[in-house]
NUKOL-964011 format. One record per residue (C-alpha): x negated, y negated, z; residue number from 1; residue in three letters. Coordinates in steps of 0.001 Angstrom, whole numbers. Example, Ala and Ser with C-alpha at 12.3 -4.5 7.8 and 13.67 -1.06 7.14 Angstrom:
# NUKOL-964011
> -12300_4500_7800_1_ALA
> -13670_1060_7140_2_SER
END
This chain:
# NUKOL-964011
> -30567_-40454_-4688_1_UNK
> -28825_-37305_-4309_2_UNK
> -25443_-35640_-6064_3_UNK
> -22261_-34941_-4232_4_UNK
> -23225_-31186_-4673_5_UNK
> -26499_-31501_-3194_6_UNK
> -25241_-33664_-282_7_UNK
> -22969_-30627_235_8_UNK
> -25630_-27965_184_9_UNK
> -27662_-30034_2496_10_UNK
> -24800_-30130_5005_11_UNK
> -24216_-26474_4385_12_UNK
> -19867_-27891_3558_13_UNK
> -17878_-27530_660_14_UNK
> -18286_-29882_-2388_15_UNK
> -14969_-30984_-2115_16_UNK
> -14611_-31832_1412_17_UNK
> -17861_-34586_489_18_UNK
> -16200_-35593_-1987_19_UNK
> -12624_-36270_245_20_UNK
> -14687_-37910_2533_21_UNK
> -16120_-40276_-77_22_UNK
> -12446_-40867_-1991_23_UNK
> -10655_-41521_1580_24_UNK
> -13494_-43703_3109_25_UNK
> -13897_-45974_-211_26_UNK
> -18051_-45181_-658_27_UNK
> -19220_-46239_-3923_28_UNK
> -21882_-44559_-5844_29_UNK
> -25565_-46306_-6040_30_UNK
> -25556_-44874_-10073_31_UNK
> -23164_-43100_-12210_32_UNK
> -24803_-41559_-15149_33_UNK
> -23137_-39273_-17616_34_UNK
> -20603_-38472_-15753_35_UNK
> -22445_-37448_-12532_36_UNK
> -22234_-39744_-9624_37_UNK
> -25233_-40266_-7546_38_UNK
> -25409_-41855_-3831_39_UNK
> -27793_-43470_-2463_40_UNK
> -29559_-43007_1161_41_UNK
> -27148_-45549_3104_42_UNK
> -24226_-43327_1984_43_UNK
> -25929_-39697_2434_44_UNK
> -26771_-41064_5933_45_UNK
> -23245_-42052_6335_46_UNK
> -21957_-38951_5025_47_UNK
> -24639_-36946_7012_48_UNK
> -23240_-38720_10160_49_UNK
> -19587_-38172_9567_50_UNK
> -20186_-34306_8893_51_UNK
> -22494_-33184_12062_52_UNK
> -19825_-34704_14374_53_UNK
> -17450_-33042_12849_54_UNK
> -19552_-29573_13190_55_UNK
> -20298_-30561_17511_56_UNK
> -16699_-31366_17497_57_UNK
> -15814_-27996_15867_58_UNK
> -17661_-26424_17959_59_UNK
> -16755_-27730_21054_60_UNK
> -13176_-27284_20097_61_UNK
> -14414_-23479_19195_62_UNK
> -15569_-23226_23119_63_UNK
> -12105_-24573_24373_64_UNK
> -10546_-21958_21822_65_UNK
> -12441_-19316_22939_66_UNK
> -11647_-19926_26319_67_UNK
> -7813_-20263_25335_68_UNK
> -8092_-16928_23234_69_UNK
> -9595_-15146_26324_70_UNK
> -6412_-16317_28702_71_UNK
> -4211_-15090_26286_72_UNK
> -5876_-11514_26100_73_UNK
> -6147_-11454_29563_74_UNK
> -2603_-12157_30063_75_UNK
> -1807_-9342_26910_76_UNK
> -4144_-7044_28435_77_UNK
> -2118_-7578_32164_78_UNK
> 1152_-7225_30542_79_UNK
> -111_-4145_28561_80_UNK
> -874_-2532_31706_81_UNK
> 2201_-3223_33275_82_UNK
> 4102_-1485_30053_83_UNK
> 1658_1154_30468_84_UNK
> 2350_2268_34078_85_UNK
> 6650_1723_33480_86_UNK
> 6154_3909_30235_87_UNK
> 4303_6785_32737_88_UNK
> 6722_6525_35318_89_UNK
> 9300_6897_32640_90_UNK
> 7432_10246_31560_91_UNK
> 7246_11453_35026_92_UNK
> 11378_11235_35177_93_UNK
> 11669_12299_31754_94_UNK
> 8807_15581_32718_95_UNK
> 10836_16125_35672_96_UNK
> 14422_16299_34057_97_UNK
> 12835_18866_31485_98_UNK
> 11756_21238_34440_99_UNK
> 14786_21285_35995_100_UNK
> 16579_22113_32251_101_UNK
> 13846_24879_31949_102_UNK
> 15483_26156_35504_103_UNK
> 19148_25831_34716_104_UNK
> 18037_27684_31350_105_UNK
> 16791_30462_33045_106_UNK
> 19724_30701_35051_107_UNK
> 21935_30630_32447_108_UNK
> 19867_33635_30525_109_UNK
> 20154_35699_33568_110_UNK
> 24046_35070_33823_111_UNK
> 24313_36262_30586_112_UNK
> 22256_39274_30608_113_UNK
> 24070_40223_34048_114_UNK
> 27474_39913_31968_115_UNK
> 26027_41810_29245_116_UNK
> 24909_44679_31233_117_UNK
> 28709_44668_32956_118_UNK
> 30370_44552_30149_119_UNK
> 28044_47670_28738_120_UNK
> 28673_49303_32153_121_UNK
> 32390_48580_31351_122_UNK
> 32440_49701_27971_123_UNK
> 30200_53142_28896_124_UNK
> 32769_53914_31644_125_UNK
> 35911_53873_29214_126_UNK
> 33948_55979_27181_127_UNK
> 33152_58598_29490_128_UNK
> 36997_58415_30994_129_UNK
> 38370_59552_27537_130_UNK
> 39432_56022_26704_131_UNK
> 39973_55560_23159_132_UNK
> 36980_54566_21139_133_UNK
> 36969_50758_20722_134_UNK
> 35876_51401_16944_135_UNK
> 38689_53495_15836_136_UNK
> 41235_51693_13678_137_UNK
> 44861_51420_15854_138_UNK
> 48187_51546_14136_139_UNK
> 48601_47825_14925_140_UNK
> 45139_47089_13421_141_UNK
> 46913_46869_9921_142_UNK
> 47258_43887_8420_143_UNK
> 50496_42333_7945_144_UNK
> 50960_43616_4140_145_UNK
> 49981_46544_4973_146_UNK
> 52277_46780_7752_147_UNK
> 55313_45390_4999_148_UNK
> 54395_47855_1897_149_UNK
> 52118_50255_3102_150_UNK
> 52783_53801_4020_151_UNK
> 53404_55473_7306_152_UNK
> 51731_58425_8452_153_UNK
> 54352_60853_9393_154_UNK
> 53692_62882_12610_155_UNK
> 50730_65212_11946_156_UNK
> 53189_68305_12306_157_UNK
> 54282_66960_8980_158_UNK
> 51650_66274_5950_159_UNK
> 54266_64724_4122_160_UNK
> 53605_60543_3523_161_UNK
> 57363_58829_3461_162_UNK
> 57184_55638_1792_163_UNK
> 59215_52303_2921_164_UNK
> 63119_52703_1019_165_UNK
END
């Protein structure tokens, strides 16, 4: 006679699922002594029984899952592939776009340098042609106050200032 525990180590299963087994199928203990049920060999034979078609089952089911499992990567791994080759193609375009920016900058750095060298060729010239000096303050470069209740220069004959009346 053998314990619910040992059944279970015997079986290599878990305590309780023996002990489900027993509860659900009605199997009655050969002797119950303090507390600790023990079953007999019709029962551990029944038990025995129950549990190593459930482990072929298991692990016939485990084949058909493995073979599911394996479709299902193979389909991932086809879809993968196709997401793989749409995301290059996209990087190609993308790679392709960012040359031709890279050309239009260039372009546009060379426009600007050309300007800047006319407009220095522009500047030089008024320079040389007695133009006046582009730094020198203007009478119209004062500022409206100053222009209201500031003082004129007089002529340069005269070193007088005249103020506003």
């Amino acid at each position: 006679m053998k314990t619910i525990k040992q059944i279970a180590d015997a079986l290599e299963v878990d305590k309780q699922r023996v002990y489900r087994y027993i509860k659900k199928n009605h199997i009655n203990e050969a002797h119950h002594k303090n507390g600790v049920m023990y079953y007999d060999d019709k029962a551990q034979t029944l038990i025995q029984n129950y549990f190593s078609e459930d482990k072929i089952e298991a692990s016939t089911s485990g084949k058909s899952i493995a073979s599911a499992s394996y479709d299902v990567l193979l389909k991932q791994s086809e879809l993968f592939a196709k997401e793989l080759d749409i995301k290059n193609e996209q990087i190609r375009e993308l790679n392709l776009r960012l040359s031709e920016m890279a050309v239009a900058l260039v372009a546009a750095q060379q426009s600007a340098h050309a300007a800047q060298a006319l407009h220095a060729g522009t500047m030089q010239k008024q320079l040389t042609d007695g133009a006046t000096d582009p730094s020198e303050p203007t009478a119209s470069s004062r500022g409206f106050f100053g222009k209201m209740f500031g003082r004129k220069k007089s002529p340069p004959e005269s070193k007088e200032w005249t103020a506003y009346p």
